[in-house]
MMTF fields as JSON, N, C-alpha, C and O atoms, coordinates in Angstrom:
{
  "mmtfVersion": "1.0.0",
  "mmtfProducer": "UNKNOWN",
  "numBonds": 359,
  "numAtoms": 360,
  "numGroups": 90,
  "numChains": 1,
  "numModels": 1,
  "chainsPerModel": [1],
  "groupsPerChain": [90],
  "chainIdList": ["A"],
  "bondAtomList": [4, 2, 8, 6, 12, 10, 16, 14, 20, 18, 24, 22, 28, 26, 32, 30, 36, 34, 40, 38, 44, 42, 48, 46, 52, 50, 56, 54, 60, 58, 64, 62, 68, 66, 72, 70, 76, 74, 80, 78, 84, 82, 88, 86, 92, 90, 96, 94, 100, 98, 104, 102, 108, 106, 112, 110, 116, 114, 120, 118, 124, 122, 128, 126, 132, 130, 136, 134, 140, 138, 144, 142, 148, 146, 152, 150, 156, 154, 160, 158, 164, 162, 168, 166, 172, 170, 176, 174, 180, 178, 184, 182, 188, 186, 192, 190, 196, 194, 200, 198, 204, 202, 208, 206, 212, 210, 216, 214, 220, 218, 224, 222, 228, 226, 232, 230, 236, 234, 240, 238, 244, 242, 248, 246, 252, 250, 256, 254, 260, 258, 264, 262, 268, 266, 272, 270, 276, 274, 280, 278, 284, 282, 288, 286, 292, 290, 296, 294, 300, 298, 304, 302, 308, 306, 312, 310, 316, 314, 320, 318, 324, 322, 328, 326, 332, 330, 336, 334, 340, 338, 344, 342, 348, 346, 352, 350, 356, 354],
  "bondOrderList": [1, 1, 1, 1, 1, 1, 1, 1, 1, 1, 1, 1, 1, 1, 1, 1, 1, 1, 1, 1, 1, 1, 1, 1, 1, 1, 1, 1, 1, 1, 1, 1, 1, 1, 1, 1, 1, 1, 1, 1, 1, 1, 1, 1, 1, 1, 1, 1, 1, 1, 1, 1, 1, 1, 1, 1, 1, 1, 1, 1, 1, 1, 1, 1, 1, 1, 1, 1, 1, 1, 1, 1, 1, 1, 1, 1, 1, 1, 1, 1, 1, 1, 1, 1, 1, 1, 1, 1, 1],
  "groupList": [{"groupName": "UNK", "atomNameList": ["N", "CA", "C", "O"], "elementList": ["N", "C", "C", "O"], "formalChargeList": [0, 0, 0, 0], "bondAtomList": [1, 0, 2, 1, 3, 2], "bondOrderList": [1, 1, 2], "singleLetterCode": "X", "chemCompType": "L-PEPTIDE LINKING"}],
  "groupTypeList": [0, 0, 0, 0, 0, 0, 0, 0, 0, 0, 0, 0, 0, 0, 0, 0, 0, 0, 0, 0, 0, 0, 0, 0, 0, 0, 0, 0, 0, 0, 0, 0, 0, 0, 0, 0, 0, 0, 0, 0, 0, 0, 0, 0, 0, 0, 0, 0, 0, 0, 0, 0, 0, 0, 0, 0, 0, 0, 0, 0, 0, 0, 0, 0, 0, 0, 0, 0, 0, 0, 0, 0, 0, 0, 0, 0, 0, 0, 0, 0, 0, 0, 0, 0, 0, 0, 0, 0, 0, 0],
  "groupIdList": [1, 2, 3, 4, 5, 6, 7, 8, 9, 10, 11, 12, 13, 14, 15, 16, 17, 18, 19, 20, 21, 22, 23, 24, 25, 26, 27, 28, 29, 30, 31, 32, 33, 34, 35, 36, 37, 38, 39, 40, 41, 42, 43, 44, 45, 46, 47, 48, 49, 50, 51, 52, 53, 54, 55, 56, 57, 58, 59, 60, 61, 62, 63, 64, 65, 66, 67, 68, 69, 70, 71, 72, 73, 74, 75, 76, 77, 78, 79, 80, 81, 82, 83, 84, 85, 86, 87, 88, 89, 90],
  "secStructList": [7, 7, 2, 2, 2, 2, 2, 2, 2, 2, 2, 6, 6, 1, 7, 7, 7, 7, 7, 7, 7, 1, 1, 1, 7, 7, 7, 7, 7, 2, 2, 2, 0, 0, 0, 0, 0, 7, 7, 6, 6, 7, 5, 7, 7, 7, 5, 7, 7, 6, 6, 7, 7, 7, 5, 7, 7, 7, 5, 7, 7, 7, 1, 1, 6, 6, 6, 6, 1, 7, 7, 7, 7, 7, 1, 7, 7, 7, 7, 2, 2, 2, 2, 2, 2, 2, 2, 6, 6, 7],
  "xCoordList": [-19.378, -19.691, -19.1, -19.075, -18.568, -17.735, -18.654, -19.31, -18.774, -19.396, -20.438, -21.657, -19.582, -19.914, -21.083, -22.158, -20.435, -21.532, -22.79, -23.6, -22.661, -23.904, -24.398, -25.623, -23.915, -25.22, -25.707, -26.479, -24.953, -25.752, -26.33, -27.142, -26.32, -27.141, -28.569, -29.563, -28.463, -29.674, -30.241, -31.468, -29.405, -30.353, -31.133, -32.044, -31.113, -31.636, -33.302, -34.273, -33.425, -34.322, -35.175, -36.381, -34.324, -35.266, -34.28, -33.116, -35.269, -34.942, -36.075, -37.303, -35.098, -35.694, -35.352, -34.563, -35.812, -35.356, -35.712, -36.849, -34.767, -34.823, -33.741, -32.728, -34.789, -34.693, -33.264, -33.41, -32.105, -30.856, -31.61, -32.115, -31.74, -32.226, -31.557, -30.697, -31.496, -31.033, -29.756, -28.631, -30.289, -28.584, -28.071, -27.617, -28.277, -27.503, -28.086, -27.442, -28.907, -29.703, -30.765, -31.596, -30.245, -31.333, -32.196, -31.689, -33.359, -33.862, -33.769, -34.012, -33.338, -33.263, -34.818, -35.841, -34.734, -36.243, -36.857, -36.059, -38.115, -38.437, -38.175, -37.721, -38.688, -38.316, -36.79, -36.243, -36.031, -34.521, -34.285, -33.83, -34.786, -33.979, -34.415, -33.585, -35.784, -36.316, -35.504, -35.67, -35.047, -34.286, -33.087, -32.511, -32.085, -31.352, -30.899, -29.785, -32.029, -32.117, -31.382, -30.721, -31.776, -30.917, -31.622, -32.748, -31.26, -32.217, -31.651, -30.479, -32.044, -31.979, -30.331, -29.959, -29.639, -28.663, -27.097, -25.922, -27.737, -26.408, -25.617, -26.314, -24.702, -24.184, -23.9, -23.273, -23.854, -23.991, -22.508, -22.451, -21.299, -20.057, -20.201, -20.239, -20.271, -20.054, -18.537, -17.473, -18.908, -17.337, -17.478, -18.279, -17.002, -16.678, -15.51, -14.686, -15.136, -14.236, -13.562, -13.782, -12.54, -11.898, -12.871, -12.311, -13.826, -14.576, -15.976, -16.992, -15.82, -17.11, -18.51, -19.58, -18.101, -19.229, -19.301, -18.361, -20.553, -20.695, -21.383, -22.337, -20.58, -21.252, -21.702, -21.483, -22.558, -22.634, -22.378, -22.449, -21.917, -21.51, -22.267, -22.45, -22.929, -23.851, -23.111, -22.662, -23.057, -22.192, -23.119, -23.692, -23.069, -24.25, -23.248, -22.029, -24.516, -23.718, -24.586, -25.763, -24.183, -24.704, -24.011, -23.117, -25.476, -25.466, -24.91, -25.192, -24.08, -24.019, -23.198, -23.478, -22.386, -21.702, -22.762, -22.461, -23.45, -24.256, -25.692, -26.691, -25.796, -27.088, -28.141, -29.37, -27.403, -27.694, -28.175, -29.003, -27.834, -27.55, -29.302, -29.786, -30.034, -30.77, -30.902, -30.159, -31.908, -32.023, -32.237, -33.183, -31.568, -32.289, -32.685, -32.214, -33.585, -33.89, -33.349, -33.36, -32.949, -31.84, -32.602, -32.574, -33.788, -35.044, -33.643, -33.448, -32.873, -32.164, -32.064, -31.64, -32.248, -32.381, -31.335, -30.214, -31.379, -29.984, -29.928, -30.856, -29.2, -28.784, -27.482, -26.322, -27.941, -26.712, -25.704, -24.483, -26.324, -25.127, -24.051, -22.843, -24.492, -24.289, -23.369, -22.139, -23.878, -22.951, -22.13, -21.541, -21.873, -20.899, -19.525, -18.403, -20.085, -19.056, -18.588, -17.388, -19.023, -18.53, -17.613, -16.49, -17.461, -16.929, -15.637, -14.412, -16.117, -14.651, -13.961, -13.029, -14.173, -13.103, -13.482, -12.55, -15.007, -14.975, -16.227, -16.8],
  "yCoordList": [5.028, 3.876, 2.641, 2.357, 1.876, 0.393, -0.789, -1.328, -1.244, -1.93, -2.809, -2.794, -3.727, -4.781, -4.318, -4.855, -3.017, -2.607, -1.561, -1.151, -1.27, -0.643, -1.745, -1.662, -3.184, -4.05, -5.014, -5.963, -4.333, -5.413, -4.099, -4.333, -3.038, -2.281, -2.762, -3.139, -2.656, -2.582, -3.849, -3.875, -5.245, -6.002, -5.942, -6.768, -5.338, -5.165, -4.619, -5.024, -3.459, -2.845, -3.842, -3.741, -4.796, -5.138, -6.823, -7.009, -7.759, -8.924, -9.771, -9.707, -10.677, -11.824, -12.725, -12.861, -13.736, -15.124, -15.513, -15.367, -15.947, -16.35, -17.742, -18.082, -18.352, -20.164, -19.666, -18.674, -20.488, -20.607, -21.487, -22.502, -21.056, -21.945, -23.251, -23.448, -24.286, -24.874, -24.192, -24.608, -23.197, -22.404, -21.09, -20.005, -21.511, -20.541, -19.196, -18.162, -19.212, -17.477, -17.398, -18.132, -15.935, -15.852, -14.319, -13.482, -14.09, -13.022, -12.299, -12.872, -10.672, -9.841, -9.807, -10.007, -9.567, -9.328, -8.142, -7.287, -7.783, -6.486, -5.334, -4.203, -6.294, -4.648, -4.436, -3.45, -5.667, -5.317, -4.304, -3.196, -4.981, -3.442, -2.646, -1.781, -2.422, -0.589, -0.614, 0.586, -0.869, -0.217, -0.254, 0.371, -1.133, -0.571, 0.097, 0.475, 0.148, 1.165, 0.559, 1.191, -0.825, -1.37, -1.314, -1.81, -0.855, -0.864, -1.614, -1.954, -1.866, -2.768, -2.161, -0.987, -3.236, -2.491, -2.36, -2.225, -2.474, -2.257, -3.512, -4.372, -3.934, -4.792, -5.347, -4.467, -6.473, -7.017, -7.996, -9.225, -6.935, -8.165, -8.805, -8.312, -10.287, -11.056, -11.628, -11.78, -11.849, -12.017, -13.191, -12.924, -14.041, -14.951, -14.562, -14.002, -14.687, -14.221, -15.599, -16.589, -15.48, -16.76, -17.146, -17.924, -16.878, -17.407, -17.94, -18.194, -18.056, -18.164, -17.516, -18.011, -15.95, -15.203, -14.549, -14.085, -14.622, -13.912, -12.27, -11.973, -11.496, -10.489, -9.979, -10.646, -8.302, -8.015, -6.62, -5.998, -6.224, -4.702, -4.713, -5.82, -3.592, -2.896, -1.813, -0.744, -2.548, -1.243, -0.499, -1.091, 0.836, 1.642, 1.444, 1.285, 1.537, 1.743, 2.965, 3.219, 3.334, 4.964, 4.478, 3.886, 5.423, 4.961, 5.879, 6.005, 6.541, 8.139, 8.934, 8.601, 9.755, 10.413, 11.693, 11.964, 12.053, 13.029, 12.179, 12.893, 11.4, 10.253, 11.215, 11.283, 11.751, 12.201, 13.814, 14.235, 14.382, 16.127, 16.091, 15.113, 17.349, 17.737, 18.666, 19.633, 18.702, 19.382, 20.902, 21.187, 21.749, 23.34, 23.846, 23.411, 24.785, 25.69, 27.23, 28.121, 27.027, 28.837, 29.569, 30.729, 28.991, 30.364, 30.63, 31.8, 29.743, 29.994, 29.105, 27.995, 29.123, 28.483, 27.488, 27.994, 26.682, 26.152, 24.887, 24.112, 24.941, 24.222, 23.259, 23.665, 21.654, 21.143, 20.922, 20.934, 20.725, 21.118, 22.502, 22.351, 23.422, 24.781, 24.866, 24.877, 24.907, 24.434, 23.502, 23.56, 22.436, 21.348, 22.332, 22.444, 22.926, 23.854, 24.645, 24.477, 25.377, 26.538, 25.514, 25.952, 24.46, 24.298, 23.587, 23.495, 23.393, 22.612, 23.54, 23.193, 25.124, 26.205, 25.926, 25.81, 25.8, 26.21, 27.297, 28.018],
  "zCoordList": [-32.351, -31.52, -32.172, -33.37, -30.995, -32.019, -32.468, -31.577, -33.721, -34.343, -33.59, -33.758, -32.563, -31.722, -30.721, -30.456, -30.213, -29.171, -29.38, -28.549, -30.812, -31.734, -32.016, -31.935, -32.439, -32.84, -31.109, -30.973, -30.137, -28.73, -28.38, -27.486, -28.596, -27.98, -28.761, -28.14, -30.648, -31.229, -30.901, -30.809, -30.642, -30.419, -29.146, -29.191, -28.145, -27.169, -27.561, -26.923, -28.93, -29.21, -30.152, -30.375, -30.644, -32.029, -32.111, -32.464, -31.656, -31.775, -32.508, -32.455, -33.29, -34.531, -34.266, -33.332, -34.993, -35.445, -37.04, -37.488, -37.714, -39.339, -39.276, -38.666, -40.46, -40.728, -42.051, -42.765, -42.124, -43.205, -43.953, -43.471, -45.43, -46.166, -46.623, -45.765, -47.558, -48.112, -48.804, -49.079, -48.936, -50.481, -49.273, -49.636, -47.783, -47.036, -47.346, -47.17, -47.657, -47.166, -46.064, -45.528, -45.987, -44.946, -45.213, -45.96, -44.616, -44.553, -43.41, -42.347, -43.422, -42.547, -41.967, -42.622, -40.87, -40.217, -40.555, -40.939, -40.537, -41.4, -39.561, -39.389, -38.659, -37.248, -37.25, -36.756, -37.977, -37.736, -38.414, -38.129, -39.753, -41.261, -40.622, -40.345, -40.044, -39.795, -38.441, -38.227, -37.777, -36.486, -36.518, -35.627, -37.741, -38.23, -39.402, -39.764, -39.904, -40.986, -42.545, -43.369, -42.547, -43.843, -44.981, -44.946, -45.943, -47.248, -48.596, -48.436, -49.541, -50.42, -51.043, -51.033, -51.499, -51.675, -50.607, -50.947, -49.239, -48.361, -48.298, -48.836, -47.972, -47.47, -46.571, -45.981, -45.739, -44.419, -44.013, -43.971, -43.723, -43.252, -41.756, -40.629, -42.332, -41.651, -41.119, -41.717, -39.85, -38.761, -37.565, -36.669, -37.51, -36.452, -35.718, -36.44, -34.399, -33.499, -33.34, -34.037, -32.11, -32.014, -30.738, -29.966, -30.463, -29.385, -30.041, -29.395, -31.449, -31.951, -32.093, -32.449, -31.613, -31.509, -32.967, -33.612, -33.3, -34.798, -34.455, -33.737, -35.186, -35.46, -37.017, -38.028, -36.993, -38.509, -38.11, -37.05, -39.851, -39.594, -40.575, -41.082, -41.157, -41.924, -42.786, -42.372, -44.715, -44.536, -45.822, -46.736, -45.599, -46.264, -47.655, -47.708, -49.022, -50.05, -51.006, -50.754, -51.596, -52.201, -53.796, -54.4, -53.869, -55.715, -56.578, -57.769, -55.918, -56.622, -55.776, -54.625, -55.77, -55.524, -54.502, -53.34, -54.911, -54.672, -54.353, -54.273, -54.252, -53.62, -52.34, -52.379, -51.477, -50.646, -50.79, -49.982, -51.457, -51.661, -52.252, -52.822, -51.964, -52.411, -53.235, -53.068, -54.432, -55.584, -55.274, -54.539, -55.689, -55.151, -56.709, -57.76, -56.548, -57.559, -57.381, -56.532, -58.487, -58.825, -59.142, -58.73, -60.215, -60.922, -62.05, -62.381, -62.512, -63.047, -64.641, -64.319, -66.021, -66.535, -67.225, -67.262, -67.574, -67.546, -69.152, -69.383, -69.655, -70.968, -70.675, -70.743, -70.274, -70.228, -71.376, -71.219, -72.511, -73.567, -73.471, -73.289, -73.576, -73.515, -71.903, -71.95, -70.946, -70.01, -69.751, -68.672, -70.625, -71.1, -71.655, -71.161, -72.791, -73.323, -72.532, -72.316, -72.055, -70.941, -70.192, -70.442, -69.457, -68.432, -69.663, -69.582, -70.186, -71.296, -71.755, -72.481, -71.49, -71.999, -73.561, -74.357, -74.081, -76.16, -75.636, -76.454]
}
């Protein structure tokens, strides 16, 4: 879905209003983050058009390569030193 019309659809679901402070911040609304799902950490690009319309794109950021993947159990016991070596060919 294109940026522009994922955030006029969401505002349709979940509309705010927030005060620009003195030092130009602002706070996300708490029904916004939860309906668009922003959590501490993401980033928010900001865009003006040549018609003066502002939009935001939301961009997820991950702390880790594997951030997402879940832990499984092997029942398998495991030595990360010892498996350090093994994978280094000593």
């Amino acid at each position: 879905m294109d940026v522009d019309r994922e955030l006029s659809c969401m505002s349709q679901r979940a509309e705010d209003e927030t005060t620009v402070t003195d030092s130009y911040s602002v706070t996300v609304p708490a029904t916004v983050r939860k309906e668009a799902d922003i959590e501490a950490g993401d980033k928010l690009r900001w865009r003006v058009d040549d018609a003066g319309e502002l939009s935001v794109e939301i961009v997820k950021q991950r702390y880790g390569a594997f951030a997402d993947l879940e832990p499984i159990d092997t029942d398998e016991a495991t030595n990360a030193a010892e498996d350090h070596d093994l994978i280094a060919g000593n």
